[in-house]
C-alpha positions as CSV (number, residue, x, y, z in Angstrom):
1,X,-17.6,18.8,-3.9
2,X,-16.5,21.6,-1.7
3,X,-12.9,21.8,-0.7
4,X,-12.0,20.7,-4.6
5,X,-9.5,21.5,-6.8
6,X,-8.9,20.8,-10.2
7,X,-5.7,19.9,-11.4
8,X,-4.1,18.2,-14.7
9,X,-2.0,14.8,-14.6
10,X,-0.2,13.2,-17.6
11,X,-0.2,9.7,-17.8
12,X,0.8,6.8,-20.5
13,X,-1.7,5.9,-22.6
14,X,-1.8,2.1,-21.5
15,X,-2.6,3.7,-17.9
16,X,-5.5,6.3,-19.9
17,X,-6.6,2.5,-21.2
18,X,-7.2,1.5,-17.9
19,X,-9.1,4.3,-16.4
20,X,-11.1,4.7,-19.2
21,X,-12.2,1.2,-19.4
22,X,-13.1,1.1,-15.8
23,X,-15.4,4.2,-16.2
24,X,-17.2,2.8,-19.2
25,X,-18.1,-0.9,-17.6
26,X,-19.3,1.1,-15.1
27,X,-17.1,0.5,-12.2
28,X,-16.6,4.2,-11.5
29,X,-18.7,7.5,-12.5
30,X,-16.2,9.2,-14.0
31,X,-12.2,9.3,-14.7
32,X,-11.7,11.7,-11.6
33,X,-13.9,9.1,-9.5
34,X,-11.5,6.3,-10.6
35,X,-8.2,8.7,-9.6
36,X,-9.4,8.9,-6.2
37,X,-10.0,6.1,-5.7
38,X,-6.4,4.9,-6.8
39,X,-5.0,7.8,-4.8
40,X,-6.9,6.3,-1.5
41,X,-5.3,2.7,-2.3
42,X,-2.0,4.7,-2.4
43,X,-2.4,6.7,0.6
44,X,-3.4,3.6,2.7
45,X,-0.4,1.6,1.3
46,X,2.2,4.7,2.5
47,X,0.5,4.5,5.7
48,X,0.9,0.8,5.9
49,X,4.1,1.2,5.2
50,X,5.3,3.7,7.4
51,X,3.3,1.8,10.5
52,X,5.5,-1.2,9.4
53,X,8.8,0.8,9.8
54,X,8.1,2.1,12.8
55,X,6.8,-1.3,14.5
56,X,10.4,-2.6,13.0
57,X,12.2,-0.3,14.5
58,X,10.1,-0.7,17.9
59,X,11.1,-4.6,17.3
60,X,15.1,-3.3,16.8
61,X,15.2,-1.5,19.5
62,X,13.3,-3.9,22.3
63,X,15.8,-6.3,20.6
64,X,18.9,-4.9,21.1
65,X,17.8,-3.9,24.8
66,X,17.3,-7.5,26.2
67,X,20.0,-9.2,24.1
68,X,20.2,-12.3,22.0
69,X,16.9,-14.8,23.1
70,X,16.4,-16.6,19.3
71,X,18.6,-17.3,16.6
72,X,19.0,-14.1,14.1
73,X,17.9,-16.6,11.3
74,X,14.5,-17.6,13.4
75,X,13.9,-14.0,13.3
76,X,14.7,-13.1,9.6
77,X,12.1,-16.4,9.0
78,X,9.8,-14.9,11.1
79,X,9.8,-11.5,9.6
80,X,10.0,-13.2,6.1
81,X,7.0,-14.9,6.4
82,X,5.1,-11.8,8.3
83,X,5.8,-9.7,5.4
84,X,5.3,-12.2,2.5
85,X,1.5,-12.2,4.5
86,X,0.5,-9.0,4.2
87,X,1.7,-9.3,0.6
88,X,-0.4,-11.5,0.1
89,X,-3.1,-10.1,1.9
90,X,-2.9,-6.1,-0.3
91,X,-2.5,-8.4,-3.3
92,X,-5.8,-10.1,-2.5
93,X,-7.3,-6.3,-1.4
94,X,-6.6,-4.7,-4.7
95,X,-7.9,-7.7,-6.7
């Protein structure tokens, strides 16, 4: 792989477990396969996450610029339930 570099991690040995196992059912080629692929997951989750704070603060701001329209609880519900989804939904992705 061009552009690679090698580096060294520590990790606990229940976490070793895991990787380990995963490479010798066959789900990945090797344990540096397996990292990458966790290191992905958590790359797309910050990015998630960081597309969610800015569209909150978009909401924020459009809100406070044309006033009280709903009840702050309708909102809160709203955004409860919005968030709770895509819970649900990286839950079911990294099943």
């Amino acid at each position: 792989m061009p552009g690679v570099e090698k580096i060294s991690i520590a990790l606990p040995a229940d976490m070793i477990g895991i990787v380990r196992g995963a490479v010798a059912a066959g789900e990945y080629a090797s344990t540096s396969e397996a990292i990458r692929e966790a290191l992905r997951d958590w790359t797309r989750k910050r990015r998630r996450l960081e597309l969610e704070l800015s569209e909150l603060r978009q909401l924020i701001r459009e809100g406070l610029e044309s006033g009280p329209s709903i009840p702050a609880d309708q909102l809160f519900n709203r955004l409860k339930a919005k968030y709770a989804a895509m819970d649900e939904d990286l839950a079911a992705s990294s099943e």
